[in-house]
C-alpha positions as CSV (number, residue, x, y, z in Angstrom):
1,X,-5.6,-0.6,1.4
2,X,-8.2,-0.2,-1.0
3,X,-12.0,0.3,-0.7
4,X,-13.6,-2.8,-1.8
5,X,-14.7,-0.7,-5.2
6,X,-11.5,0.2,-6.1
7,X,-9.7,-3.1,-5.0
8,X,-12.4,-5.4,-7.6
9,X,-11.2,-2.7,-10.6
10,X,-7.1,-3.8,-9.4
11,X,-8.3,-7.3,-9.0
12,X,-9.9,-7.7,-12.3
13,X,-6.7,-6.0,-14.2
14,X,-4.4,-7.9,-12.1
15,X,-6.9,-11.5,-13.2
16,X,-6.2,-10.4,-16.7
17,X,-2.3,-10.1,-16.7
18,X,-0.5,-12.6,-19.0
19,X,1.2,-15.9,-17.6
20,X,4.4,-14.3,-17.4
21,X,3.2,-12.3,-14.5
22,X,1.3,-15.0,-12.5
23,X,4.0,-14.8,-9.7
24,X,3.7,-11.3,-9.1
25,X,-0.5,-11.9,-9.6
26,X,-0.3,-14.8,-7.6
27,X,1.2,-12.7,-4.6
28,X,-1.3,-10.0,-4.9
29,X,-4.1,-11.5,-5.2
30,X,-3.6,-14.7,-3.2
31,X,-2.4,-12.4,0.1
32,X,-5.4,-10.1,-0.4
33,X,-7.5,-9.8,2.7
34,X,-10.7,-8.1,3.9
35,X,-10.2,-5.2,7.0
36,X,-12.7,-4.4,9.2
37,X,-12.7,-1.5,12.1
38,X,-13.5,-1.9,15.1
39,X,-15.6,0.2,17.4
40,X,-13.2,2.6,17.9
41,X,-12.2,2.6,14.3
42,X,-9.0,0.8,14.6
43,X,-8.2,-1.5,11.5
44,X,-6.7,-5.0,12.6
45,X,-3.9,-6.2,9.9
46,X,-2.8,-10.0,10.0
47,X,0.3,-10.8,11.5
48,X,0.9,-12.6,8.0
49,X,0.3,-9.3,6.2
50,X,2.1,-6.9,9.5
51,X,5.2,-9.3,8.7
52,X,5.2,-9.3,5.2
53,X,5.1,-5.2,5.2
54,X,7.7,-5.4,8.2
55,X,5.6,-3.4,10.0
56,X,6.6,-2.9,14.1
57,X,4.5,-1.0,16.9
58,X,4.6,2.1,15.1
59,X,2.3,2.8,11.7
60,X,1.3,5.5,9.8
61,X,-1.7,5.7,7.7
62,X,-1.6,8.0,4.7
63,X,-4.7,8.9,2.3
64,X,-3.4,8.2,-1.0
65,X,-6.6,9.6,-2.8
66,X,-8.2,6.2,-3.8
67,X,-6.6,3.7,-1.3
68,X,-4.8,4.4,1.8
69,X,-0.9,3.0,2.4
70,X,-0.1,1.6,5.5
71,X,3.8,2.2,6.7
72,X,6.2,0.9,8.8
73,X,7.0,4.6,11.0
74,X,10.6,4.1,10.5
75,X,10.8,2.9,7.4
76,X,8.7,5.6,6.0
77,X,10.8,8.0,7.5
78,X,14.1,6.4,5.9
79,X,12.1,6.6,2.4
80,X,11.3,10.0,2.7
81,X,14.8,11.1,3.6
82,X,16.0,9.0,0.5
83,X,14.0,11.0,-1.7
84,X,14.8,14.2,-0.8
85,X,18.7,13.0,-1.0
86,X,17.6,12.0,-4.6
87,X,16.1,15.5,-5.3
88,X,12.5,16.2,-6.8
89,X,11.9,14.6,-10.0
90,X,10.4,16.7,-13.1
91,X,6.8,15.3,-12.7
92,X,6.4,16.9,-9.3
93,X,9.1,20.1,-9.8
94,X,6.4,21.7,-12.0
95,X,3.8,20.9,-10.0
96,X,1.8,23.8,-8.9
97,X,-1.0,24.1,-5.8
Protein backbone atom coordinates (compact mmCIF):
# COMPACT_ATOMS: atom_id res chain seq x y z
CA UNK A 1 0.00 0.00 0.00
CA UNK A 2 1.23 3.19 -0.97
CA UNK A 3 0.15 6.75 -0.04
CA UNK A 4 -1.50 8.25 -3.01
CA UNK A 5 1.86 10.59 -3.48
CA UNK A 6 4.05 7.91 -3.65
CA UNK A 7 1.74 5.45 -5.62
CA UNK A 8 1.32 8.51 -8.76
CA UNK A 9 5.58 8.52 -8.75
CA UNK A 10 5.28 4.15 -9.21
CA UNK A 11 2.34 4.76 -11.47
CA UNK A 12 4.00 7.18 -13.79
CA UNK A 13 7.33 4.90 -13.97
CA UNK A 14 5.38 1.89 -14.36
CA UNK A 15 3.10 4.07 -17.52
CA UNK A 16 6.52 4.65 -19.01
CA UNK A 17 7.88 0.98 -19.15
CA UNK A 18 8.45 -0.42 -22.76
CA UNK A 19 5.87 -2.88 -24.46
CA UNK A 20 7.71 -5.71 -23.40
CA UNK A 21 6.54 -5.24 -19.97
CA UNK A 22 2.81 -4.37 -20.55
CA UNK A 23 1.77 -7.64 -18.84
CA UNK A 24 3.58 -7.12 -15.77
CA UNK A 25 2.21 -3.01 -16.09
CA UNK A 26 -0.99 -4.17 -17.07
CA UNK A 27 -1.26 -6.18 -13.70
CA UNK A 28 -0.19 -3.48 -11.60
CA UNK A 29 -1.78 -0.85 -12.68
CA UNK A 30 -5.04 -2.34 -13.83
CA UNK A 31 -5.54 -4.10 -10.09
CA UNK A 32 -4.63 -0.91 -8.43
CA UNK A 33 -7.26 0.32 -6.00
CA UNK A 34 -8.05 3.11 -3.58
CA UNK A 35 -8.23 2.17 0.57
CA UNK A 36 -10.08 3.96 2.82
CA UNK A 37 -10.22 3.49 6.90
CA UNK A 38 -12.90 3.37 8.59
CA UNK A 39 -13.77 4.91 11.86
CA UNK A 40 -11.93 2.85 13.81
CA UNK A 41 -9.06 2.88 11.39
CA UNK A 42 -9.49 -0.47 9.87
CA UNK A 43 -8.48 -0.63 6.03
CA UNK A 44 -11.00 -2.75 3.92
CA UNK A 45 -9.01 -4.77 1.10
CA UNK A 46 -11.20 -6.33 -1.87
CA UNK A 47 -11.79 -9.80 -1.88
CA UNK A 48 -10.27 -9.63 -5.47
CA UNK A 49 -7.03 -8.09 -4.09
CA UNK A 50 -7.36 -10.42 -0.27
CA UNK A 51 -7.38 -13.46 -2.91
CA UNK A 52 -4.87 -12.44 -5.16
CA UNK A 53 -2.28 -11.83 -2.04
CA UNK A 54 -3.77 -15.15 -0.57
CA UNK A 55 -4.38 -13.44 2.36
CA UNK A 56 -6.70 -15.52 5.24
CA UNK A 57 -8.09 -14.14 8.66
CA UNK A 58 -4.83 -13.30 9.83
CA UNK A 59 -2.68 -10.02 8.50
CA UNK A 60 0.11 -8.20 9.33
CA UNK A 61 0.82 -4.72 8.42
CA UNK A 62 4.43 -3.69 8.33
CA UNK A 63 5.73 0.10 7.73
CA UNK A 64 8.08 -0.27 4.91
CA UNK A 65 9.19 3.50 5.19
CA UNK A 66 7.34 4.84 2.10
CA UNK A 67 4.41 2.29 1.59
CA UNK A 68 3.19 -0.24 3.96
CA UNK A 69 3.03 -4.30 2.93
CA UNK A 70 0.22 -6.13 3.76
CA UNK A 71 0.95 -10.07 4.70
CA UNK A 72 -0.62 -13.17 4.76
CA UNK A 73 0.40 -14.09 8.94
CA UNK A 74 1.55 -17.41 7.87
CA UNK A 75 3.06 -16.84 4.99
CA UNK A 76 5.12 -14.09 6.32
CA UNK A 77 6.20 -16.17 8.85
CA UNK A 78 7.32 -19.11 6.30
CA UNK A 79 9.38 -16.16 4.41
CA UNK A 80 11.01 -15.00 7.31
CA UNK A 81 12.15 -18.47 8.41
CA UNK A 82 13.36 -18.94 4.64
CA UNK A 83 15.60 -16.21 4.98
CA UNK A 84 17.20 -16.77 7.89
CA UNK A 85 17.87 -20.58 6.49
CA UNK A 86 19.36 -18.62 3.53
CA UNK A 87 21.65 -16.50 5.85
CA UNK A 88 22.10 -12.64 5.84
CA UNK A 89 23.14 -11.31 2.57
CA UNK A 90 26.23 -8.74 2.36
CA UNK A 91 23.98 -5.60 1.84
CA UNK A 92 22.43 -5.97 5.34
CA UNK A 93 25.68 -7.97 7.14
CA UNK A 94 27.40 -4.62 7.27
CA UNK A 95 24.71 -2.80 8.12
CA UNK A 96 25.11 -0.88 11.27
CA UNK A 97 22.28 0.94 13.69
Amino acid sequence: MFPRPVWESHRERLAAMPIGARTWTRIFLGNALDVDMDGTGRILISPELRAAASLTREVMLLGMGSHFEVWDAVALAAKEREAIAQGMPEAIASFNF
